[in-house]
C-alpha positions as CSV (number, residue, x, y, z in Angstrom):
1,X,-14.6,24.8,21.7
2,X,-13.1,26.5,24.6
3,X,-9.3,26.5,25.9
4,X,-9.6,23.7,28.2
5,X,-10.7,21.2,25.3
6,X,-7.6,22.7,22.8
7,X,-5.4,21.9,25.8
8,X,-6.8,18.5,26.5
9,X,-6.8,16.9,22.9
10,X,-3.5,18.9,22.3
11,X,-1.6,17.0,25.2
12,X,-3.6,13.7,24.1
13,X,-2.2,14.3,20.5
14,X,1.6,14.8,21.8
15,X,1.3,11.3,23.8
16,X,-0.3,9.3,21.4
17,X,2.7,10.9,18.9
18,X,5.1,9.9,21.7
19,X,3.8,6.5,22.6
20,X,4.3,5.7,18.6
21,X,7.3,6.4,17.3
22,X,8.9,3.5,16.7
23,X,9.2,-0.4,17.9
24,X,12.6,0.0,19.5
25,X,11.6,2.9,21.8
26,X,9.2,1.2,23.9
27,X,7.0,3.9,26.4
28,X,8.1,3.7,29.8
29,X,6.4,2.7,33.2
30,X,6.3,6.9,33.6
31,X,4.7,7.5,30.4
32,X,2.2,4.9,31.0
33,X,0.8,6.8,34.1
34,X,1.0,9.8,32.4
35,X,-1.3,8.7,29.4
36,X,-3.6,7.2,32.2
37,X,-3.7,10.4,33.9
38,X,-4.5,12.5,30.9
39,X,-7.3,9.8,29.9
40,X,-8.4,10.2,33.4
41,X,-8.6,14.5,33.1
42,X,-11.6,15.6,31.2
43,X,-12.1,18.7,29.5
44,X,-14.2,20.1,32.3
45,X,-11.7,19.5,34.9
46,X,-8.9,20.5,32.8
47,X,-7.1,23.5,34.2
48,X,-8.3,26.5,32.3
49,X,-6.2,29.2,30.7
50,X,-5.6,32.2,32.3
51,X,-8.7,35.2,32.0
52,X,-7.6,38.5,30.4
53,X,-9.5,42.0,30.5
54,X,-8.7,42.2,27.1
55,X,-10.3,40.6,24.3
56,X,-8.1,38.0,22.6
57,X,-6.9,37.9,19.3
58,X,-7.3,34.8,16.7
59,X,-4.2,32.2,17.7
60,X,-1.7,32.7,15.6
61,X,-0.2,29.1,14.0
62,X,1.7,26.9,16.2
63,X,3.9,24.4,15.2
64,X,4.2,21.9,17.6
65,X,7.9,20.5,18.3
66,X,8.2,17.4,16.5
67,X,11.0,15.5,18.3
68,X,10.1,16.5,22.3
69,X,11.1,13.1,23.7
70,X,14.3,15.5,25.8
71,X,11.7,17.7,27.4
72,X,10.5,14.7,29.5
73,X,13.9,14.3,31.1
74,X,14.8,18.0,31.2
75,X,15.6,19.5,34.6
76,X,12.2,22.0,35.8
77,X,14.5,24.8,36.5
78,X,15.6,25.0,32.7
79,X,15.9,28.0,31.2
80,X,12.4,28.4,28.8
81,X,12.6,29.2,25.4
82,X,10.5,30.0,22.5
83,X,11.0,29.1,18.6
84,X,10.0,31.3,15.8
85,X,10.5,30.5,12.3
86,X,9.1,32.0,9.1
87,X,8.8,31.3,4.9
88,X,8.1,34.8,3.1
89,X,5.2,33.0,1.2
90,X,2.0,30.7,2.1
91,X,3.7,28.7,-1.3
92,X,7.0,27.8,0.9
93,X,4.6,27.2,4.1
94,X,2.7,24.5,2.2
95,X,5.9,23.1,0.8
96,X,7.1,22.6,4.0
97,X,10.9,22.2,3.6
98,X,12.3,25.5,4.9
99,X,9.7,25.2,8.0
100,X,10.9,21.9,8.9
101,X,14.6,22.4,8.6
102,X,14.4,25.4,11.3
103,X,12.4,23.4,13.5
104,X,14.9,20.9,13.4
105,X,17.8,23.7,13.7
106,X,16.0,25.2,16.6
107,X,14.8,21.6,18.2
108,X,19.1,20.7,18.4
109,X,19.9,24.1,19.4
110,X,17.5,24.0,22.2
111,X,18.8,20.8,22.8
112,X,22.0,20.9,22.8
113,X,21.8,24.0,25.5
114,X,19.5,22.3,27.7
115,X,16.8,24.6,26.8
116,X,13.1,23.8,28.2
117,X,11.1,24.4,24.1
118,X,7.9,25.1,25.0
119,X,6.3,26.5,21.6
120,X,7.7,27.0,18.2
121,X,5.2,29.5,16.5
122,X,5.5,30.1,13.0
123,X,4.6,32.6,9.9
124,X,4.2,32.6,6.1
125,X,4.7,36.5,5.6
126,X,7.4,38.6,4.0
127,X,9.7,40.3,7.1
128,X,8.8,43.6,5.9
129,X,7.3,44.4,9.0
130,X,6.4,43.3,12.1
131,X,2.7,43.0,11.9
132,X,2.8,39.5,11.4
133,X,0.3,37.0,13.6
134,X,3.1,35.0,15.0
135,X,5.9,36.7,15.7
136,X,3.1,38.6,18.0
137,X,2.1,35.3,19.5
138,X,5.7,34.3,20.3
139,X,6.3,37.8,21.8
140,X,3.3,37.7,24.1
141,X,3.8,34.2,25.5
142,X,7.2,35.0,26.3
143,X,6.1,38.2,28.0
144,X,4.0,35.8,30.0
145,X,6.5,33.0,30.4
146,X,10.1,35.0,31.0
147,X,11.0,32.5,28.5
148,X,13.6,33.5,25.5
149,X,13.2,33.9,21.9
150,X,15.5,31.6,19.6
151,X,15.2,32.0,16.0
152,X,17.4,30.1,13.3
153,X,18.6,33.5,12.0
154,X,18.0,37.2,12.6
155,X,16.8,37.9,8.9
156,X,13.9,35.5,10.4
157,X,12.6,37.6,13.2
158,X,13.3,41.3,10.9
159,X,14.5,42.5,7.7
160,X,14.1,46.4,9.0
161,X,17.2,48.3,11.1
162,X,14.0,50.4,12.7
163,X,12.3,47.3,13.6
164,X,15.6,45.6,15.7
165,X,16.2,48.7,16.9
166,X,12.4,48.5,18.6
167,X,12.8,45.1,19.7
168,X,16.1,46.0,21.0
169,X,14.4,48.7,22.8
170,X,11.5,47.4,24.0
171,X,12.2,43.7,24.7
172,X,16.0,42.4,24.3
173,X,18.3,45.4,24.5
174,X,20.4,46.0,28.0
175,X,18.6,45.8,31.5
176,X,15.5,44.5,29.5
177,X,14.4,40.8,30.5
178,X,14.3,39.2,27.7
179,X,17.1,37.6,25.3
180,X,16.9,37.0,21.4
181,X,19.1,33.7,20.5
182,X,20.5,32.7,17.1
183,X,21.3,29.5,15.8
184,X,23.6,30.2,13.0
185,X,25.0,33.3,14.9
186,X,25.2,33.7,18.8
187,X,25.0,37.2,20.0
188,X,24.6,38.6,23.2
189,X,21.9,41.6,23.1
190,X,22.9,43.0,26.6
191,X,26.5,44.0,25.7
192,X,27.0,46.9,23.1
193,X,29.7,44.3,20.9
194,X,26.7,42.2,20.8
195,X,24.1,45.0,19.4
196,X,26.8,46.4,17.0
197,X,26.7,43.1,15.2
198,X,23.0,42.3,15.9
199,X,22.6,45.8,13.9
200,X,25.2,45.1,10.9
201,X,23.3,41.6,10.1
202,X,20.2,43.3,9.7
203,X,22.0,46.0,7.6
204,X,22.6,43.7,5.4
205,X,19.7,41.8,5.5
206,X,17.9,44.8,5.2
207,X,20.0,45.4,2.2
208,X,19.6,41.8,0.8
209,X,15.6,42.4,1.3
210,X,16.0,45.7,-1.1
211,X,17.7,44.5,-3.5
212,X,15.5,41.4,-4.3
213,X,12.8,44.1,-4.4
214,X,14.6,46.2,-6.8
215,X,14.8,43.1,-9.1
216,X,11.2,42.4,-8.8
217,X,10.2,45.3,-9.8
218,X,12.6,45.6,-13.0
219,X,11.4,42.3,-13.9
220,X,7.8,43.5,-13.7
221,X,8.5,46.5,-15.6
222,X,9.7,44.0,-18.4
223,X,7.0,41.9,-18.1
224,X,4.7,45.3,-18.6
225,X,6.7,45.9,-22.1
226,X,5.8,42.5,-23.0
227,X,2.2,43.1,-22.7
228,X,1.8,40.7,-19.6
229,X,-0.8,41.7,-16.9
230,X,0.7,42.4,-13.6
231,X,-1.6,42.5,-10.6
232,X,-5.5,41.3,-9.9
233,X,-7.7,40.5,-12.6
234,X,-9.5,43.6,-13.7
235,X,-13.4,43.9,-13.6
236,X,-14.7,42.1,-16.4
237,X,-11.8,39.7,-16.5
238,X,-10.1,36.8,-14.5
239,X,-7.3,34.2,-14.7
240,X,-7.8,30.9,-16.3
241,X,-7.0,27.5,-14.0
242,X,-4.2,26.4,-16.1
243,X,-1.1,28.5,-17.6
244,X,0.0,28.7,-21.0
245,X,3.3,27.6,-22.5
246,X,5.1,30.3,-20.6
247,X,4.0,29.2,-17.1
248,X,1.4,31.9,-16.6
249,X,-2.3,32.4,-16.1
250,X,-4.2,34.2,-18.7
251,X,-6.9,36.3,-19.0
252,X,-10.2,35.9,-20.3
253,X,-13.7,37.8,-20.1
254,X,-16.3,37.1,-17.3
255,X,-19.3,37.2,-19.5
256,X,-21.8,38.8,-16.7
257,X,-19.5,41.5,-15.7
258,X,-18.3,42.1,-19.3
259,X,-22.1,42.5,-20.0
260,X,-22.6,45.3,-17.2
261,X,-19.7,46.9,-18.8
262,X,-20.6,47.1,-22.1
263,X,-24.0,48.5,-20.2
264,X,-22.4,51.5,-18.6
265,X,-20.3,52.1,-22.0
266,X,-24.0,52.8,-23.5
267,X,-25.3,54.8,-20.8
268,X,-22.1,57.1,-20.9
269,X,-22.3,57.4,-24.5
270,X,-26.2,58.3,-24.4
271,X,-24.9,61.2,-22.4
272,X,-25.6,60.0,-19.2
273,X,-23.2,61.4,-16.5
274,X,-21.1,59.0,-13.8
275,X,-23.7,60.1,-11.1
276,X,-26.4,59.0,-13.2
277,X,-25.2,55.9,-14.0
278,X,-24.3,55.0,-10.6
279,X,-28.0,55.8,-10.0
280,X,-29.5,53.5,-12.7
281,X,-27.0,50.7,-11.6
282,X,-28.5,50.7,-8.0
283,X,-31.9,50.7,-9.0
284,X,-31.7,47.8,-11.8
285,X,-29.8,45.7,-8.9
286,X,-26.5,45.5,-11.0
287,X,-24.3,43.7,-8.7
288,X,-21.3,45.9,-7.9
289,X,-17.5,45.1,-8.9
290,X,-15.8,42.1,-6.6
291,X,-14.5,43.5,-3.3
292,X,-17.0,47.2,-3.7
293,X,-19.7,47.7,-1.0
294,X,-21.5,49.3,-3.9
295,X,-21.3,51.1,-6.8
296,X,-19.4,54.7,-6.8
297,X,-17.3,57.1,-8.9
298,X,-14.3,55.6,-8.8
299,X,-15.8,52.5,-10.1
300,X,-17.6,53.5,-12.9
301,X,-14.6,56.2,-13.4
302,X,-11.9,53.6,-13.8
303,X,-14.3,51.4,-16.4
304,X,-14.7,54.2,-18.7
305,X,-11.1,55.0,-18.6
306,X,-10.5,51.0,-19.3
307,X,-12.9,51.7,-22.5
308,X,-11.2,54.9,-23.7
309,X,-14.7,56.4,-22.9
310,X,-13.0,59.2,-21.1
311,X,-9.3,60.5,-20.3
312,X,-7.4,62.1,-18.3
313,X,-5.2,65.0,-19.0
314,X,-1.4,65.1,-18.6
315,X,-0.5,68.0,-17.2
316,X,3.3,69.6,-18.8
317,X,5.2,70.2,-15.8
318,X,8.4,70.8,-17.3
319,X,7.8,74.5,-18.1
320,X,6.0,75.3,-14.8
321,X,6.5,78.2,-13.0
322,X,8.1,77.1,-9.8
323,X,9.7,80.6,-8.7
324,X,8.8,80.7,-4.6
325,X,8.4,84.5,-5.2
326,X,6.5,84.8,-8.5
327,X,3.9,82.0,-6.7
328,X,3.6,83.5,-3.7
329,X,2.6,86.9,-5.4
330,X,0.3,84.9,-6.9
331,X,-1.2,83.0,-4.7
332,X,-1.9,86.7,-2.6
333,X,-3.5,87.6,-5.6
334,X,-5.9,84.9,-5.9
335,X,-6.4,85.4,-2.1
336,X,-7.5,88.3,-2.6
337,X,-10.3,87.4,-5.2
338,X,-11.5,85.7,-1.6
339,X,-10.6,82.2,-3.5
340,X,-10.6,79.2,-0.9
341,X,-7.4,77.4,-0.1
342,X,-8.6,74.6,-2.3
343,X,-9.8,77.0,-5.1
344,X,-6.3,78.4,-5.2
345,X,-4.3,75.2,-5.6
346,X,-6.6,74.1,-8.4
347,X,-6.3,77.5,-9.8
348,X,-2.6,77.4,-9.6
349,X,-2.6,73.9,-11.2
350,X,-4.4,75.5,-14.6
351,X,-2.2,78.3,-14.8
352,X,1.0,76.0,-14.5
353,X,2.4,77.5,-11.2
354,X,3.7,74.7,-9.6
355,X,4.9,74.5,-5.8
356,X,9.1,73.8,-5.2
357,X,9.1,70.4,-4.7
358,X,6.0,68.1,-6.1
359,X,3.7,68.4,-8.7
360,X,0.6,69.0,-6.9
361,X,-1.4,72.0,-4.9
362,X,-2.8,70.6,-1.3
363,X,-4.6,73.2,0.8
364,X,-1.7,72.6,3.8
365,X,0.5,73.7,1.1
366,X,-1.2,76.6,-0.1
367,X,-1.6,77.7,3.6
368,X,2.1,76.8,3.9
369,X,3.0,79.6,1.7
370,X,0.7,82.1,2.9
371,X,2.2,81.8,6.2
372,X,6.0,82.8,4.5
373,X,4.5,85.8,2.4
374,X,2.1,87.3,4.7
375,X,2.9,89.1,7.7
376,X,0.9,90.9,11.1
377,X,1.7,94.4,11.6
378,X,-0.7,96.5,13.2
379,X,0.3,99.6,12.7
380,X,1.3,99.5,9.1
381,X,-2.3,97.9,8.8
382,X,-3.9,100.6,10.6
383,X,-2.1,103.2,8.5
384,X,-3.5,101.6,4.9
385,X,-6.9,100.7,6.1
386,X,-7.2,104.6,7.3
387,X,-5.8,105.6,3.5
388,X,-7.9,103.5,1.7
389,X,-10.7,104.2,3.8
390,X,-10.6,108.0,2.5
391,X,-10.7,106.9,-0.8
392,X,-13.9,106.0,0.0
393,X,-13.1,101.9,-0.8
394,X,-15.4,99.6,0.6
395,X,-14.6,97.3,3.8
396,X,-14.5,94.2,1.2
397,X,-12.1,96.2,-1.1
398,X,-9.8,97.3,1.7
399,X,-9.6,93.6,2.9
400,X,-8.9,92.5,-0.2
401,X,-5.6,95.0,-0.4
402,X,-4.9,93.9,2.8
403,X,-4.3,90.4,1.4
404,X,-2.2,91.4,-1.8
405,X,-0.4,93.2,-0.1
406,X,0.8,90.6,2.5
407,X,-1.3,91.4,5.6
408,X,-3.0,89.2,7.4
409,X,-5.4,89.1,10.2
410,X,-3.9,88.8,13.7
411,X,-5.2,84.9,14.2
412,X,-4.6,84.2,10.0
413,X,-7.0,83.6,7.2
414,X,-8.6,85.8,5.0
415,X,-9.6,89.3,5.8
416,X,-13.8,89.7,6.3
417,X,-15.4,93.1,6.3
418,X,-16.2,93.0,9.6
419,X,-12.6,92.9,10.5
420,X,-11.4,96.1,8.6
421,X,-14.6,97.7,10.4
422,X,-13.2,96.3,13.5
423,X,-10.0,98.2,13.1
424,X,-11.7,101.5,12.2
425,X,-13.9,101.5,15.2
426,X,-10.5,100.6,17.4
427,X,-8.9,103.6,15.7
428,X,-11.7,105.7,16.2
429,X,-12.0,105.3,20.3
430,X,-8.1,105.8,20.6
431,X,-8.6,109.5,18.7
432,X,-11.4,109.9,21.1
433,X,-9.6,108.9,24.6
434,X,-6.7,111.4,23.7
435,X,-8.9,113.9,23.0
């Protein structure tokens, strides 16, 4: 169905919602022609929405303005504006309430201004972010309309001081186009009064949004102690239709997945290893966990941890060795074995040498501490490779006191034999030009 037909049956909708609303408003001589002109317009001849050379996105909800009887008699040269409202759950959406009360907030403000409402887009997602289908809608068609944004309350558009202070930025701050209105609270985004308390509400609603967060997630850390699941059903399980006494859904075994599970638990206790496994499961045509392409390590991984098939050891990090100096000495050292960034950290990890802040080796910060301990100086380099060449070492042996002792190659890394060669045959054509 293309644009022209949404438009068409949209406008015939509005009309036909117009024409019957109630005994004692009668429809006019005017909207009587303009119910026989729409009949008369077909979908073909309908004016069709503008082209774009970009590819468009799935419409975001729209909530057409219930009461729009005042549009019909508002002056063409009104000022355009566009409503946003928002429920942080698709619960509240299908409830209803909250959305229709900030239409109707938004429908008298407009009102009341002698505001032309074109749209009132809408969005049942928390105000975390921006990313939300909506609020993207409502910004683009006011991008392509100059019209304004009105919104019941701020803590509807954002929840985020780094998100207003994009929008402020980008779209309503001073010299920019655009203009955010408030219902509960008008503010004026070109003056600097007007930002300073456009950024202390959404301090605190930022604060207000943290706070029920925090209170979440202790009441999910007590709901943990009391044995209740928290999160997704599990492979091999899912919720039940109907609560128990307490209000919540219980879980109970899916007997074809419980099946494959109690499958792998065999193979893994025949001594077969994950890859294995993952092999026989593919060939037999065992249909992988819910939301998995197919099977992999991680799945079969997190199954026999579930069955206390395998563990995982806890590492005791309160004795580490987090000294920056005794590390780095170590971390030469290990270098110098010609160990891999990756090698080192893991190597680290087993001898309990632990990195100042985290509890975890990465090869960016293995690298990162090579950079601090090891240094380029090419004539104190020059000098030990020529002493340790006359002690008849090898080129691998002199690279690898190169390293322990905190040299490193002029472009970094690890030092290769044909580098040290490198820097004997240099040597060598200097002695020879002087002489």
């Amino acid at each position: 169905m293309n644009a022209a037909t949404n438009q068409y049956k949209s406008l015939k909708n509005l009309l036909a919602r117009l024409c019957n609303r109630s005994s004692t408003q009668k429809p006019t001589a005017h909207h009587r022609k303009a119910k026989g002109r729409l009949l008369q317009r077909t979908p073909k001849t309908a004016r069709k929405a503008p082209t774009s050379t970009h590819k468009r996105a799935k419409s975001a909800p729209v909530a057409e303005p219930a009461g729009i009887a005042y549009r019909l008699t508002m002056d063409k040269n009104a000022p355009k504006a566009i409503g946003y409202v928002r429920v942080s759950t698709e619960m509240q959406a299908a409830d209803g309430i909250s959305l229709d009360a900030q239409r109707e907030s938004i429908e008298d403000y407009c009102k009341a201004h002698k505001l032309n409402l074109i749209h009132i887009y809408q969005d049942d997602h928390t105000g975390k972010t921006l990313d939300r289908k909506g609020l993207r809608a409502a910004i683009k068609h006011m991008e392509e309309s100059g019209a304004m944004l009105v919104a019941v309350k701020l803590d509807r558009v954002t929840r985020n001081v780094h998100d207003l202070g994009h929008l402020l930025k980008t779209y309503f701050g001073d010299g920019r186009p655009y203009s955010l209105r408030l219902v509960q609270f008008p503010v004026d985004t070109s003056s600097s009064i007007g930002r300073l308390m456009l950024n202390i509400i959404c301090s605190v609603a930022q604060w207000e949004r943290e706070e029920i967060c925090a209170r979440t997630r202790a009441g999910m850390v007590y709901l943990k102690k009391q044995g209740v699941y928290i999160g997704g059903a599990p492979y091999g399980k899912r919720y039940t239709d109907k609560p128990d006494a307490d209000g919540r859904r219980v879980l109970v075994d899916v007997p074809k997945e419980r099946a494959i599970i109690n499958y792998i638990c065999e193979l893994h206790d025949g001594g077969a290893k994950p890859a294995e496994i993952i092999q026989i499961l593919k060939d037999e045509g065992r249909p992988p966990p819910r939301k998995a392409a197919a099977w992999s390590y991680q799945n079969v991984h997190k199954i026999l941890r579930r069955e206390d098939r395998i563990t995982v050891r806890e590492w005791e990090r309160s004795t580490a060795i987090r000294d920056k100096a005794v590390v780095s000495k170590r971390i030469l050292e290990l270098r110098a074995d010609d160990l891999n960034l990756s090698e080192i950290g893991r190597q680290l990890t087993r001898e309990n040498y632990m990195p100042v802040r985290g509890s975890k080796w990465y090869a960016a910060t293995v690298q990162a501490y090579l950079k601090e301990c090891a240094t380029y100086d090419q004539s104190s380099i020059v000098k030990l490779v020529l002493s340790l060449r006359e002690e008849k070492k090898t080129f691998s042996e002199i690279g690898a006191e190169l390293t322990l002792r905190g040299f490193t190659p002029q472009r970094g890394g690890r030092w290769f034999p044909a580098q040290v060669k490198a820097i004997l045959d240099l040597n060598q054509r200097v002695l020879t030009r002087a002489d």
